[in-house]
N, C-alpha and C positions, 0 to 999 in steps of 0.2 A: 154045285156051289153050296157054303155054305150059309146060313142065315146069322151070322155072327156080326156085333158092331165092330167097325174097325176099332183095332186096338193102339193107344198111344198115352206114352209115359205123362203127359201130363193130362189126363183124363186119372190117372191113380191117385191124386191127392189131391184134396179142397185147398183151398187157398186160406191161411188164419182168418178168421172176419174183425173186419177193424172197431176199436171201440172206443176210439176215442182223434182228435187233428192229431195227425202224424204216427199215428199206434202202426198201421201197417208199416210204413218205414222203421221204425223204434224195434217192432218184431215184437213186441208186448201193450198189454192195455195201458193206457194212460195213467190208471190210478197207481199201478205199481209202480213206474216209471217215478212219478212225483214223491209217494211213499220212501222210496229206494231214496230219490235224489236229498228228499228234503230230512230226514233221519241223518242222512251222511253230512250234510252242511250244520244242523243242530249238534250231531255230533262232534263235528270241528269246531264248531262257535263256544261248546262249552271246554273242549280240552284246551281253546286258546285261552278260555279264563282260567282254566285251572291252574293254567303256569304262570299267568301274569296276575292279576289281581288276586284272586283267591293264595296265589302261595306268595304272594309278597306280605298281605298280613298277617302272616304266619310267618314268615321270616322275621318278621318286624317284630314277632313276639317269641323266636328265639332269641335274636339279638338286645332282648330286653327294651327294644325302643319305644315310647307309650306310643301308645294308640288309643284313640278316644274312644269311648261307649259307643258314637253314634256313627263312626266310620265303621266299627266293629259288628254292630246292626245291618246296618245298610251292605257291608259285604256278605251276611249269613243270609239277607233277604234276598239280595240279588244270583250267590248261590243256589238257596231251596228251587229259586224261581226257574234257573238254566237247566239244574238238572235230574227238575221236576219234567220240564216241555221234553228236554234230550231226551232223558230216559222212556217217556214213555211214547214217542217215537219213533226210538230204535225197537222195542218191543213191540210196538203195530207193525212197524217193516218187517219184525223176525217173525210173526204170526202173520202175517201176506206170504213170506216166501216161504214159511212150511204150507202151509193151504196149498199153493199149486208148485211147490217141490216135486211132488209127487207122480203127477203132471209129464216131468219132464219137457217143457214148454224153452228150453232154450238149448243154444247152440256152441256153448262149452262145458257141459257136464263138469269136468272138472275142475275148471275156474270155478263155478260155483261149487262146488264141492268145496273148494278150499275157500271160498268167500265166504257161505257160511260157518265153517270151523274157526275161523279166525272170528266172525263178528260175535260167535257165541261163548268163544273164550275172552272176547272183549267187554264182554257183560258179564262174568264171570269173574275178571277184574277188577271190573266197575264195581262189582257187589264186595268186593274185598276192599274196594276205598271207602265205599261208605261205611261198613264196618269201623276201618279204621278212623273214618268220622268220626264216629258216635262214641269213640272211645276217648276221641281228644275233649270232646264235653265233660267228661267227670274228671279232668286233670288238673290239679291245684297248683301245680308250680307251671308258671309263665312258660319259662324256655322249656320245659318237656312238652307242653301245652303247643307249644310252638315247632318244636321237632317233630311234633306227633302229625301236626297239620300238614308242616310240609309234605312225610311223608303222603300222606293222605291224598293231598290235592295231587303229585305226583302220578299217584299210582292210578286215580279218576281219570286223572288228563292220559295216562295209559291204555287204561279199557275203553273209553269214549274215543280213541285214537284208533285202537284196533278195530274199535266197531263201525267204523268210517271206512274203514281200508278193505274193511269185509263187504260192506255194503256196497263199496262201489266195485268191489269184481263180481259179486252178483248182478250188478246191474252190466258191465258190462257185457258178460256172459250171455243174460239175456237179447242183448239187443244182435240182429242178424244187418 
């Protein structure tokens, strides 16, 4: 006879070690989990302003209708402020999931595969609405000022969309 341990398939693999309430059921650590969820909810919180208050004063200002100084204020404040938090975010979540990408730590490779492609063309987006932000600031005529916005705020509420949609097949991906 020989002096060997007996052998059995669940002696080949450690079990994840849990890092957080409910990480081992989840099948990842708690802070990505939150990371992942709370980027995709900020990022839907700002693509709903983007379409609703954000592109309504910009409507208001193709259709020529006044709009006062200080409602005009108050919606640039309340924009810088949504997709200042949004943005940066989604860009902690997209530097979380490259750090343990690597990894391979989840159980649809290609759901995240295409979760990430999608969230990084949704920043990609994003960076092309802000663009077109900055360009409706040096416009003198109202209604171009106001076409320009709309497109603008569309195209935000676009990549902040997709970057939602990316995040959460990453996240689901993850979870086992």
């Amino acid at each position: 006879m020989q002096d060997r341990p007996p052998s059995s398939p669940y002696l080949s693999r450690q079990p994840p070690p849990v890092t957080g309430v409910g990480a081992a059921q989840a099948g990842q650590p708690l802070p990505t989990t939150l990371t992942f969820s709370m980027a995709a909810v900020l990022s839907l919180v700002f693509a709903g302003w983007a379409v609703t208050g954000r592109l309504g004063i910009f409507a208001a200002f193709a259709a020529r209708r006044t709009v006062g100084v200080q409602a005009a204020r108050s919606n640039d404040r309340i924009d810088t402020l949504l997709v200042a938090i949004a943005g940066v975010a989604v860009l902690i979540a997209l530097a979380v999931w490259l750090v343990r990408w690597p990894s391979d730590q989840t159980i649809g490779r290609p759901i995240e595969n295409l979760g990430l492609a999608i969230t990084v063309i949704g920043v990609v987006v994003a960076v092309v609405g802000l663009y077109l932000t900055s360009r409706v600031v040096g416009e003198v005529d109202q209604v171009a000022a106001g076409q320009g916005g709309v497109t603008a705020s569309l195209v935000m509420a676009m990549g902040f969309g997709l970057a939602a949609l990316g995040l959460t097949l990453g996240l689901l991906a993850s979870r086992r």
